[in-house]
N, C-alpha and C positions, 0 to 999 in steps of 0.2 A: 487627475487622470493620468496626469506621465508618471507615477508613482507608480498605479494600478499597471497600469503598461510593463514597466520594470519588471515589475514585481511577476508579472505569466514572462516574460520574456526568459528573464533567471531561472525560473521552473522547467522552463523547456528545454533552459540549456544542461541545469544540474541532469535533470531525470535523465537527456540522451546521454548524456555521458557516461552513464552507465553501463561499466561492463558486469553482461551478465555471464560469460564464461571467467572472468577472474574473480567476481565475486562468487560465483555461486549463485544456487535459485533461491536458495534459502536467505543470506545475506543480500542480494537482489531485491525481491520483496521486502524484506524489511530497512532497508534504505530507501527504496522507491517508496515505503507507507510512510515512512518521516519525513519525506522531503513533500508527500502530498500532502500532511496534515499540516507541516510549517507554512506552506503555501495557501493554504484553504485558510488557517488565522490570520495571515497579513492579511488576505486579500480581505476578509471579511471589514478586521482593522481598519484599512484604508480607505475601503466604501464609508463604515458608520464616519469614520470621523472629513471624509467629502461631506457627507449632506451637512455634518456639525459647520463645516465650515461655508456650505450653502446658505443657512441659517443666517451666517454671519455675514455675508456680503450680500445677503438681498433683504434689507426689512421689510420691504411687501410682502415676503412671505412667511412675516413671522408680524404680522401687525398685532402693536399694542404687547408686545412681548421686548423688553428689556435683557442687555447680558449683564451677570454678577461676574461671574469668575468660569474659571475652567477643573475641570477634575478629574482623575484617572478613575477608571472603573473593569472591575473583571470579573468574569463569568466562565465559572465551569462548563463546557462542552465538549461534545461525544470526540471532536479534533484534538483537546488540551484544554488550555486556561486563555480564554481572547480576550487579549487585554487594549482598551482605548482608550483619548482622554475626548469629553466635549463638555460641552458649556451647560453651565445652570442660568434659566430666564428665570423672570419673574414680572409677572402682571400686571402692568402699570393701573388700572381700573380695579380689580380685585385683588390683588397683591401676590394670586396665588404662583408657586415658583414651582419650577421642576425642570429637567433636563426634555425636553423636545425630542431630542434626537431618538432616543432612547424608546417617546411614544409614537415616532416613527417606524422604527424595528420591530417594536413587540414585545421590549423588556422591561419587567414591571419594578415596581420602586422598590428597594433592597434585596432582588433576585441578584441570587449569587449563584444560584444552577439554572442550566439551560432545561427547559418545559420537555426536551427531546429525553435530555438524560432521567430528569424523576421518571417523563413515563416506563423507560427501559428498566429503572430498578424497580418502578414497583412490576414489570412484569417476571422481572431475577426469581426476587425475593422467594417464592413461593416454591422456589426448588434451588436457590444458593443462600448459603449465609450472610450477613451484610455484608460483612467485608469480600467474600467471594462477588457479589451485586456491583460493588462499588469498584473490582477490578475491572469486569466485564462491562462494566456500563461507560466507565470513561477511567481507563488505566489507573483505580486505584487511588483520584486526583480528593476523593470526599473520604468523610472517617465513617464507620459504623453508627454515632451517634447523629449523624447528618442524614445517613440512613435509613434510621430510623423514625425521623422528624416527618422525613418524607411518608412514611409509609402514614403514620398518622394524620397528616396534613389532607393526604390527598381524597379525595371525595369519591368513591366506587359506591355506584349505583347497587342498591340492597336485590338479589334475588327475587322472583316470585316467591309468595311462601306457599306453601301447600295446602289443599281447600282441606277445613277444619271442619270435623265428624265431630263425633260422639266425644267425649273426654277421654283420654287414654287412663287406663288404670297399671299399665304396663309397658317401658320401654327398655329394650332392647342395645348394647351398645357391644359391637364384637371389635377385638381392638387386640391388633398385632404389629408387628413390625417384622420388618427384611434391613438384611445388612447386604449393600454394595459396596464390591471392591472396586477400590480405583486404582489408576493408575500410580499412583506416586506409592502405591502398593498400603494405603491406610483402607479401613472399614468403615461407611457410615450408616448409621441406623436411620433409617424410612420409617417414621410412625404412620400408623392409620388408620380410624376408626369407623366401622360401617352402624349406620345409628337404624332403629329399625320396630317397627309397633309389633306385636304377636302374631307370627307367622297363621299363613290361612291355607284352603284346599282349593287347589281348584282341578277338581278329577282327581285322578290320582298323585296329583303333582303337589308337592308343599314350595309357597311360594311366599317370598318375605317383604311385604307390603310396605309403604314411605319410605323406600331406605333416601337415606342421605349420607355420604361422603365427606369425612376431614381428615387431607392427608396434612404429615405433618413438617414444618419447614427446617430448614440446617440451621441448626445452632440453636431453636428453639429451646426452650425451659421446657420443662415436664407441667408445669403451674399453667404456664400461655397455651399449650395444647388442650387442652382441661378445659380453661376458660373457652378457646376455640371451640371447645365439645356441646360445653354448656350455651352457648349462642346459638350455635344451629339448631338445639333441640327447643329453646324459647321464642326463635323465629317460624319453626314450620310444625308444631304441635304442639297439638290442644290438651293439656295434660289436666289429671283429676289433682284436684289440693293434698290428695296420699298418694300421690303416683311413685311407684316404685321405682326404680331404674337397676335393671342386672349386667353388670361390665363382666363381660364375659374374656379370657383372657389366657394367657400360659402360667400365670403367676409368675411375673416379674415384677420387680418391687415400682416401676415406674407406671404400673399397669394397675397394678394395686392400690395405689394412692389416691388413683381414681376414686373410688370408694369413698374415702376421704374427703377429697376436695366440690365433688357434687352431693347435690342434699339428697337424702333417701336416696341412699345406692348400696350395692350389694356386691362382692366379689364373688364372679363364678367361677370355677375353671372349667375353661370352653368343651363342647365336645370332642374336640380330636386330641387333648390331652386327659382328657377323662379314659378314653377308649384306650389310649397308650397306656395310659396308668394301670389299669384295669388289666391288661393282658402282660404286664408286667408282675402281676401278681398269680394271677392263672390265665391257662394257654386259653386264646378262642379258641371256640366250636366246646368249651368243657362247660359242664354242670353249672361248676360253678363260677366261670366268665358270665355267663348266662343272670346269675343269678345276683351277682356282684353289681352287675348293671341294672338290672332290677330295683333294688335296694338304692340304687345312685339318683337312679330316674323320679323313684317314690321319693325318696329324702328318707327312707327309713335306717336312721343311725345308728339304730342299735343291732340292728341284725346285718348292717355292711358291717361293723365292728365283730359282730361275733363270727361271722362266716370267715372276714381275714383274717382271724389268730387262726383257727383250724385251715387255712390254707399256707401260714409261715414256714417254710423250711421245706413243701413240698413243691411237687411238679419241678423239679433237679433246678429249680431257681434259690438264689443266696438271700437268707432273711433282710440281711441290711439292703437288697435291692428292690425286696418287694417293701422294705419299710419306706424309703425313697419315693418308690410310686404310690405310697399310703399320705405320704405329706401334704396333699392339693386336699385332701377329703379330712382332715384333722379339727381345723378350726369351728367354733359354732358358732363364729361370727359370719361367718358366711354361707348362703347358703349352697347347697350340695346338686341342686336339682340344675339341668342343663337345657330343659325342653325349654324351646322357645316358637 
């Protein structure tokens, strides 16, 4: 107790002493947050290893528990690294051994992070990279690969799924990305895919029925988003055994691969690059904008094909730019058609 004593009294002397006009408020704050977080791990310290030594000078309260030895132990938390030593008993009756003190506290047998910090990273994760997780969560003190153990580890309760209809014969996955700047002046791309059954009416209104949401995390692989993709459409629909899937997209190759990595899927290019494309070839409001989209809409390829050679070099647009916007509608691996 006269340690614990000490140890606030020290705190109160460092922290008044603090000048905040010659430090600054900036330098202020963060010597006042080091000297609170060095104070918060002694104190904690010198509690856990009081009771360890309560243990030891009262055996009434540890009946039928024997001491071995003594041992240092530390634990990552949201403060630092709190580091203490106490004793290991063991069971004179059943044999069994373990550190007391410890099932006093709340810390479990080879916990080397504190319950506080996993849960702050796994709330990170899902909008920082690990290692960004891992700064924010306790300065940086765990690696990416600890990170990641965590995220696995830890147990998140599975969503409601969505009441299951009729077998779907068609799904839907629209899937873009944004790039934000940050400050340190870098770009990072935001994936995110809207998953979605065959649009309906309701009045005059078209409306896009089950959708579901997978945005995508920092640093993620192109592979884990996919997978990502693939989960949420196995947990909340009921798909036919030929269900199709159309990824609808700008054509970017990381958008494309989609295709690839889910079974029966199809690369579309979405409709607001179809429409740009399109009017990159001929002006709307003309014949043959009109008519271009037509042909896109039907999937009919030989007559988009013949209309755009008779459209190449005119409307005062440059062929190599209308062949650019001709590039998304080329392949017959994929299909052309954009209605959903």
């Amino acid at each position: 107790m006269n340690s614990i004593q000490l140890n606030l009294e020290t705190f109160a002397k460092n922290i008044l002493e603090l000048d905040i006009i010659g430090l600054g408020l900036s330098k202020y704050m963060d010597r006042a947050e080091f000297l609170t977080r060095d104070f918060l791990l002694r104190h904690v310290q010198l509690n856990i290893e009081s009771l360890d030594e309560g243990l030891k000078e009262s055996p009434e309260s540890r009946e039928d528990w024997r001491i071995l030895k003594k041992e240092p132990r530390e634990l990552v938390t949201k403060a630092g690294i709190l580091r203490y030593r106490r004793r290991y008993f063991a069971h004179i009756h059943s044999n069994e051994k373990c550190f007391l003190v410890d099932k006093l506290v709340g810390v479990d047998k080879y916990e080397r992070i504190d319950k506080s910090v996993k849960a702050d990273i796994c709330n990170l994760v899902s909008r920082h990279s690990y290692q960004e997780s891992s700064y924010l969560a306790c300065a940086d003190l765990i690696s990416k690969q600890s990170v990641k153990r965590i995220i696995k580890e830890v147990n998140i309760p599975e969503p409601p799924c969505l009441p299951q209809g009729e077998p779907l014969n068609v799904l839907h996955i629209q899937v873009d990305e944004d790039h934000v700047a940050m400050q340190d002046g870098r770009c990072k791309q935001h994936r995110i895919a809207v998953i979605h059954s065959p649009s309906q009416r309701r009045g005059k209104r078209v409306y896009l029925p089950q959708k579901r949401y997978v945005f995508g995390r920092n640093g993620e692989a192109v592979e884990d988003f996919w997978d990502r993709v693939w989960e949420e459409i196995c947990k909340n629909y009921n798909l036919s055994k030929n269900c199709v899937f159309y990824i609808h997209g700008d054509g970017a190759a990381w958008i494309r691969s989609g295709a690839k990595l889910l079974p029966n899927a199809r690369y579309v290019l979405d409709k607001y690059h179809v429409m740009e494309s399109i009017n990159r070839i001929a002006p709307a409001g003309s014949e043959e904008n009109s008519a271009l989209k037509y042909f896109v809409i039907n999937n009919q390829r030989s007559d988009f094909k013949r209309l755009y050679e008779l459209c190449l070099g005119r409307f005062e647009r440059k062929e190599e730019s209308q062949e650019q916007a001709r590039q998304g509608f080329r392949s017959k691996r994929y299909v052309l058609a954009y209605a959903y």
